[in-house]
N, C-alpha and C positions, 0 to 999 in steps of 0.2 A: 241191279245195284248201280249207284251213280261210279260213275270212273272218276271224275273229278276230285270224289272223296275217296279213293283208293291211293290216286296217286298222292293228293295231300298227306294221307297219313301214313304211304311209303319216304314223303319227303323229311315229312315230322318226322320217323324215325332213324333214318338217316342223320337229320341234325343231332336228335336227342343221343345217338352212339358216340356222334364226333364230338360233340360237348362234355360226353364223360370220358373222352380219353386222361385227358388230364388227373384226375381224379385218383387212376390206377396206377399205383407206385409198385414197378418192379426193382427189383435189387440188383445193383451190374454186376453183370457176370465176368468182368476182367477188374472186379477191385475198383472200381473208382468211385467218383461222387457223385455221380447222377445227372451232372450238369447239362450234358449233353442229350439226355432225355427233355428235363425239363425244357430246355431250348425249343424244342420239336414243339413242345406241348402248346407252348403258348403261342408260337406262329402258327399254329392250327388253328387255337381259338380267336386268333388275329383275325387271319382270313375268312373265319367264320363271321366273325363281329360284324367285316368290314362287309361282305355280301349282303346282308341281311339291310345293314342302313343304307347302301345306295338302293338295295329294291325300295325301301319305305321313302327313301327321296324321292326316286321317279316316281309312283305311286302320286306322290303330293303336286310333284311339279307338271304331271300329266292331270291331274282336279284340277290343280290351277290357272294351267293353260286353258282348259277347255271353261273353265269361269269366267275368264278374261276374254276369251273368245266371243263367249255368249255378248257379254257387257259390253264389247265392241265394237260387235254386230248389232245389236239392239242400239245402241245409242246413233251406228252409223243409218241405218234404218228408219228412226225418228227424226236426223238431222237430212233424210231426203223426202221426209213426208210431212216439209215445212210446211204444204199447202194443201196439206190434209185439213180435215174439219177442227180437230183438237191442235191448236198453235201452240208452237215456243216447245216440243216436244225435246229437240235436239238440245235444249237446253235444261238442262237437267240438275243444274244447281239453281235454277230457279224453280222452285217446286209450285211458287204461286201464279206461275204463268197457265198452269192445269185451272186457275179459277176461273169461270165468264167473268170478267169484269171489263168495264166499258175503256178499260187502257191496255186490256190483257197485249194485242199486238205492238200498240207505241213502245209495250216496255222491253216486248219481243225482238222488235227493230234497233232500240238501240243498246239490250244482247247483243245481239250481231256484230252490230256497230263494234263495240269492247272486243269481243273475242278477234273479229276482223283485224284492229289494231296489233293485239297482241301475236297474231300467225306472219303478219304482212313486218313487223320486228324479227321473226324468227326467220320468215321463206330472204328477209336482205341479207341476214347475216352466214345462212346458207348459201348464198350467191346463186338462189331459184328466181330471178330475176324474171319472167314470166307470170309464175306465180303473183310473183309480190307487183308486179305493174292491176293483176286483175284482179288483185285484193282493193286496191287503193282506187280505182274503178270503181267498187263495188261499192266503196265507203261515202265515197262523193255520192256514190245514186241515195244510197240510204239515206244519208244525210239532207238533199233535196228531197227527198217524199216524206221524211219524219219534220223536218222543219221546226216550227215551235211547236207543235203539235203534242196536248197532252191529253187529248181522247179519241180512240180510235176515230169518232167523225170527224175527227178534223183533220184527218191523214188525208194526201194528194190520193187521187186517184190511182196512180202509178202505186202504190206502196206496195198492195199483193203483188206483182209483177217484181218488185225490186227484193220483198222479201224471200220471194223463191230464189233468185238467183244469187240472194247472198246466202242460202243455205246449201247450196250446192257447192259455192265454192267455197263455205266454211267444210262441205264435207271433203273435198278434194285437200283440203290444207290439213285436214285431221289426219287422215292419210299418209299424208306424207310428213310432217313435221311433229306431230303429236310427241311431246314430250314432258309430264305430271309435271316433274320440277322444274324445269323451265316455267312452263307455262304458269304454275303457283307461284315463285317469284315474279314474274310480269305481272300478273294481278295485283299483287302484294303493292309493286312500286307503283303503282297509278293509283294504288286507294292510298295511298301517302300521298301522292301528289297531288289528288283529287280534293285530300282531308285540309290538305295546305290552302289550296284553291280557296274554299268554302270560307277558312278564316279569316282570308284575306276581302274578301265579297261581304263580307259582314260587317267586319270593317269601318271598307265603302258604306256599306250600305247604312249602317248607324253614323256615317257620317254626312251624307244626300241627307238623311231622313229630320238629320239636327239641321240642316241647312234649309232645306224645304218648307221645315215647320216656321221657322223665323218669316218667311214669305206670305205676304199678301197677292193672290192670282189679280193679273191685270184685271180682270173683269169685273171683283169686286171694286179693284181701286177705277176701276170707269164709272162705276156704279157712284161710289162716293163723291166724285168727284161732279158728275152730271148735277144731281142732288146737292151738293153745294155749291152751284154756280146759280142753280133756281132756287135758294133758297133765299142767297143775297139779293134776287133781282125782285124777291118779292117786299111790300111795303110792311111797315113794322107791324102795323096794325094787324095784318095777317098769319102773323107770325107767333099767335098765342093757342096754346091747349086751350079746350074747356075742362069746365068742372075743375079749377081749379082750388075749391072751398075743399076738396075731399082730399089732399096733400097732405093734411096735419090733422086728419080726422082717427084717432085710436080703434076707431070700432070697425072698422075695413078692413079688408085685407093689403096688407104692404109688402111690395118685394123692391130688394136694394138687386141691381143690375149693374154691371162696372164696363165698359167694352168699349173698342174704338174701332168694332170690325160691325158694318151698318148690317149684312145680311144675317149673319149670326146674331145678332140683337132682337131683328123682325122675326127669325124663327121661335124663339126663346117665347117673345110677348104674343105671337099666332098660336101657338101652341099650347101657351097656356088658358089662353082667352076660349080658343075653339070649345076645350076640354072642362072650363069651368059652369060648374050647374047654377052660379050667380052673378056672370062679369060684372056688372054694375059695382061689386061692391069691393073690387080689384084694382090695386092703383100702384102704377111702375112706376120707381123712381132710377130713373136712365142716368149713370153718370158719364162720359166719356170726354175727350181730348178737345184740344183747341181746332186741330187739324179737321176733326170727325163732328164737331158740334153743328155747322150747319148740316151737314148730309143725315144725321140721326134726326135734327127738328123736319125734315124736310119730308123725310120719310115717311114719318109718322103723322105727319099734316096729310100727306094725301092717302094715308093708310093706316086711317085712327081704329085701335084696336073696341070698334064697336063701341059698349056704352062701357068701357073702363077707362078709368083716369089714367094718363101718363104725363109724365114732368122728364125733361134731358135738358141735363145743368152740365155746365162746365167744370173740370178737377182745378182747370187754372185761374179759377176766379173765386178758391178755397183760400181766403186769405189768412185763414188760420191757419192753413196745412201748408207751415214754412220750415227753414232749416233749422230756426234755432228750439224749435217744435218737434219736429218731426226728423229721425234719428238717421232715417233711411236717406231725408234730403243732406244732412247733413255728414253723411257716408262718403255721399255721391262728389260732393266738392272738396273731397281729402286727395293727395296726391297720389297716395294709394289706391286705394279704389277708381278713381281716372285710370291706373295704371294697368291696373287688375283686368277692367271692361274695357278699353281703349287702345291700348298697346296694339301698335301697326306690325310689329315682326309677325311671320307668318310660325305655326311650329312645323316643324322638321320630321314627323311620324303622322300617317291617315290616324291611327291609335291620338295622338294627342292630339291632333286637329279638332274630331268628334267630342271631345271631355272639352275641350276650350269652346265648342260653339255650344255645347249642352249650358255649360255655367255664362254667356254670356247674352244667353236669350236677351232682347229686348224686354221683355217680358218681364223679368227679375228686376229691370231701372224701373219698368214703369210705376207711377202711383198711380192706376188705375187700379193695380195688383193689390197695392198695400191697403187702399180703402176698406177694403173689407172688418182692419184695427179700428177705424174711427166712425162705426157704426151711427154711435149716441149723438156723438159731434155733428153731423150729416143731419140725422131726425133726430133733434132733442125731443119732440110733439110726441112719439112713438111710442109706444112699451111691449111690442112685437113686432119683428120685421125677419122676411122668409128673404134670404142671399141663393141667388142663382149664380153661377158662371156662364159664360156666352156660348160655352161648347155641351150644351144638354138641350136637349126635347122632352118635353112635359107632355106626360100620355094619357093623364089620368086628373082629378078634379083637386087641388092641393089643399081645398080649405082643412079638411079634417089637424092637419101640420099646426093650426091654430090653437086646437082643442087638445092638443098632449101635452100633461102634466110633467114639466120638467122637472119636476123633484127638488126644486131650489136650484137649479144646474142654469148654465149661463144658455150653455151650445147643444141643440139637439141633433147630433148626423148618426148617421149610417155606421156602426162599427167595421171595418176593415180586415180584422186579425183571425178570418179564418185560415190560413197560411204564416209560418213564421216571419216572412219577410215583409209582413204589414205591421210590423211590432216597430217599438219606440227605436231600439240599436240599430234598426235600420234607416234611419234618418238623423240620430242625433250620433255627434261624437262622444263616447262613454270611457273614453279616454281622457276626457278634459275633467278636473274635478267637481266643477261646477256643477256639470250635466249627473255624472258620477252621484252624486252627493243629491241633487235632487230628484233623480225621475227613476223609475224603474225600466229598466232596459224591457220586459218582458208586459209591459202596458200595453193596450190593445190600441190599434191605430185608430183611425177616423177620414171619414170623406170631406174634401171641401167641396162643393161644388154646388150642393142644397142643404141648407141652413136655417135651421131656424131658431132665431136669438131671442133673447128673453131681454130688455136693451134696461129696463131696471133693475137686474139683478148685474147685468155690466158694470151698470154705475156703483153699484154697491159696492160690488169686489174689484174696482178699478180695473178694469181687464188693460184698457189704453195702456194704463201706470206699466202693467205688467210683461206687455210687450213691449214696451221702449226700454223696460230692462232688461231685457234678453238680448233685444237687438244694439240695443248701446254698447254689451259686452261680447257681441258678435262680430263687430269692426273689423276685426281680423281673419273674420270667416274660420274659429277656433272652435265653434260648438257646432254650426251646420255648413251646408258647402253653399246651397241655392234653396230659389223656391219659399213660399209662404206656406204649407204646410207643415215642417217641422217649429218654425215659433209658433206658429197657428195651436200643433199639439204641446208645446210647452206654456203657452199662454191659456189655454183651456184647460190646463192638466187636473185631474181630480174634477173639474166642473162640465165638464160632457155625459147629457144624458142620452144613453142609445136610443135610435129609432130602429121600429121594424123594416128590413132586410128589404121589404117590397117595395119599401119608398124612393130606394135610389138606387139603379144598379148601373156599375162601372166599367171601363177598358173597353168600350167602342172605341176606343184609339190607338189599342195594343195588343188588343187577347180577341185571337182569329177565332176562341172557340165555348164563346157563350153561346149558352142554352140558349134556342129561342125561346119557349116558354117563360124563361128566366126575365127575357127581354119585355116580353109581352105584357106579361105581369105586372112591370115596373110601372110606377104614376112617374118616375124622372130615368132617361137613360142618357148617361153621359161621356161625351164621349173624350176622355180625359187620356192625354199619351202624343204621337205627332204626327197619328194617321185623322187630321180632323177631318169632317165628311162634306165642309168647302176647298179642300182640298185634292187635288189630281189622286195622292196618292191614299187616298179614303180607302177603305173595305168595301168591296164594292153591298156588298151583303149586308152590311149596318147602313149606307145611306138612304134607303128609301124609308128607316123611320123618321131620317130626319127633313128630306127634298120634300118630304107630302107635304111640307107647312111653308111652300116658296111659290108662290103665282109666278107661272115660267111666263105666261103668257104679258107680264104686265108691261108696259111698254120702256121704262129704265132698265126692265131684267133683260128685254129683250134686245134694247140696243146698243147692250154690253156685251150680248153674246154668250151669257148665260144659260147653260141648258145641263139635263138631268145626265 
């Protein structure tokens, strides 16, 4: 027989007697009221109660201990078998440091790094003054072997070396300062302060990025500028395209070009030329600046786009395109709008600095911008013309853009409105009645960038007429803020016919995470936003679609210093 159950169920009945004393009411034998019985009773069943829940305490607090025990030992175990095979072990509220992945230890080190901070706070305010000197030791070394480093090969040498010994002395600090709530508020306040950090850096960084984008790299303006010094020293007679019969001919293919940036121009027309299964029958008409007019003709004299026609005319030699015409020049010489784009105070928040450089782009004054309104005026000879902007590469052969049935529609692009935030309320003010009253908030957006205009059905439905009314009642910047795509969609509104998806894909200048397939596919990819890919601060991943159409080698690119 087990004894263990002998004595349990001598112990059971022991309790089970002492528990029905109470129970048994005797009558007092001196007359009185019992009271004194009952008293007894229930401090029996007191002391009974009360034995029974300190056993089931200890019981609990002896599991628990030996729970916490394990957990403690196991974690201090992993946090000294840093430089075991399986890394980051000691870290245990990173569960993804268990993945191979090619940063698994960068992200391990600066673990460390964090917990280290927060031990070397607690061993100072302990006055462990030892401690806390070879915590702060430890953080400098980590610190130097993780560096910028954000994939394991690119860790110093030193790192395994440095990560062992920050885990040892993270496990010495475990040891002795380990305390949950502590330690969870210390976390707490650094990812607040961390969270602070990040918005401030964006900030910045949307404010560099507005500033940046306004910038022309020396190189290119070396470029322009070489090129316009040989373009003057050349004689006039020199100085003419061929094939000029084919400028006013209908039955060719025409694209309208607007730019004052000469590299981005040449990419656009190599690009397209390379990719076209007929150049011969392809003919650019270049407009650009007074500043930029000899370095475009110059360019393109010594780097004539094979057997396609190109023409680069002057905007300032548009003597129609004047104030008391055109709404946008006559904007521009109100005291206001001087005021608006002009104004020398500086503002007083990174926050409003970035919203002042966004609305005061160069960009926005320029009428290189606005050309794309006076299409018909530019080619009256015309009755189709394909508009590029200067920040795409052409991938694919674009005549087919020719042969699409606009349906009677003026504009044929790209619709936009897979996402809410490519819809009409995202651009126009629907607040103002005007807009209110005419457009639908919930209308699908469109690209500008590749275009192709129907230029007698322009004229039919006065498109011109129809922006100079929008914009004449714009003065006050009341129905949009910036930019030529919101009158662009109010001016085409109801007369845009969509094209297929594949013909022009978008955010090479903002969106880190198109598909490449998506890219590849494209006949136009554009890169529209203010990471442009002549630009330092390009994607490094988007610009080799577009550097493949730049002869690095040519001797202007190269003694400007241009390279990929």
């Amino acid at each position: 027989m087990n004894t263990n159950l002998v004595v349990d169920d001598k112990a059971k009945a022991q309790n089970s007697s002492a528990e029905h004393v109470p129970l048994i009411y005797k009558a007092p034998k001196d007359g009185s009221d019992g009271h004194q019985v009952d008293t007894a009773a229930k401090i029996a069943r007191r002391k009974l109660r009360e034995i029974r829940r300190e056993k089931r305490a200890m019981d609990l607090v002896r599991k628990d201990d030996e729970a916490l025990v394990k957990l403690e030992n196991a974690a201090i175990e992993r946090s000294k078998a840093v430089d075991s095979a399986v890394l980051g072990k000691y870290s245990i509220w990173r569960k993804e440091n268990e993945n191979e992945n090619s940063d698994s230890t960068v992200r391990l080190m600066r673990d460390q790094i964090i917990m280290a901070r927060v031990y070397s706070v607690l061993a100072k305010s302990k006055n462990k003054h030892g401690l806390y000197q070879e915590l702060q030791s430890r953080i400098k070394e980590s610190h130097r072997a993780v560096g910028e480093a954000t994939a394991d090969a690119e860790l110093h040498r030193s790192a395994p070396d440095r990560m062992r010994a920050m885990g040892q002395v993270l496990t010495k600090a475990r040891e002795e300062l380990y305390d949950c709530k502590v330690i969870s508020q210390r976390l707490r306040a650094m990812l607040q302060s961390a969270d602070e950090q990040v918005r401030s850096l964006k900030k910045q960084s949307t404010f560099l990025s507005q500033l940046a984008a306004k910038t022309i790299p020396n190189s290119i303006h070396c470029l322009s500028m070489r090129l316009t010094i040989d373009y003057y020293l050349l004689p006039v007679e020199k100085r003419k395209f061929p094939r000029s019969e084919n400028l006013e001919n209908p039955e060719l293919y025409h694209y309208a070009l607007f730019s004052d940036n000469v590299l981005a121009a040449s990419v656009v027309v190599n690009s397209t030329i390379m990719n076209a299964k007929e150049p011969e029958k392809h003919v650019f008409h270049l407009v650009t600046d007074k500043l930029n007019f000899g370095a475009m003709n110059m360019w393109f004299l010594l780097n004539p786009p094979g057997k396609a026609t190109i023409h680069v005319e002057n905007v300032d030699e548009f003597k129609w395109l004047n104030s008391s015409y055109c709404p946008v020049l006559r904007q521009l010489e109100s005291a206001a709008m001087k005021e608006f784009y002009f104004k020398a105070d500086r503002p007083t928040t990174l926050s409003a600095g970035s919203s002042n450089l966004k609305y005061r782009n160069p960009k926005y004054l320029s009428m290189l911008n606005h050309l794309r309104f006076y299409l018909p005026e530019i080619y009256p000879k015309l009755d189709k013309i394909l508009f590029l902007d200067d920040d795409i590469v052409v991938q694919k052969d674009l005549t087919g853009l020719w042969d699409v049935d606009l349906n009677g529609m003026v504009n044929g692009a790209v619709f936009t409105c897979g996402e809410s935030f490519h819809r009409f309320d995202k651009y126009l003010n629907f607040s103002n009645p005007h807009i209110a009253r005419n457009f639908d908030p919930n209308a699908c957006g469109w690209a500008y960038g590749m275009n192709i205009f129907d230029l007698k059905q322009w004229k039919n439905k006065d498109i011109t007429g129809i922006y100079h009314k929008w914009q004449t009642m714009n003065e006050d910047r009341v129905l949009w803020k910036l930019g030529t795509l919101p009158p662009g969609l109010m001016t085409f509104y109801k007369l845009t016919h969509p094209l297929d998806k594949s013909w022009h894909v978008l955010g090479l200048g903002y969106n880190p995470s198109i598909d490449r397939s998506e890219i590849d596919n494209a006949a136009v990819a554009h890169y529209n936003g203010n990471m442009k890919p002549w630009l330092e601060l390009a994607m490094t991943k988007y610009r080799p679609y577009w550097t493949r159409y730049i002869k690095y080698d040519h001797p202007y690119i190269r003694g400007c210093n241009l390279s990929e």
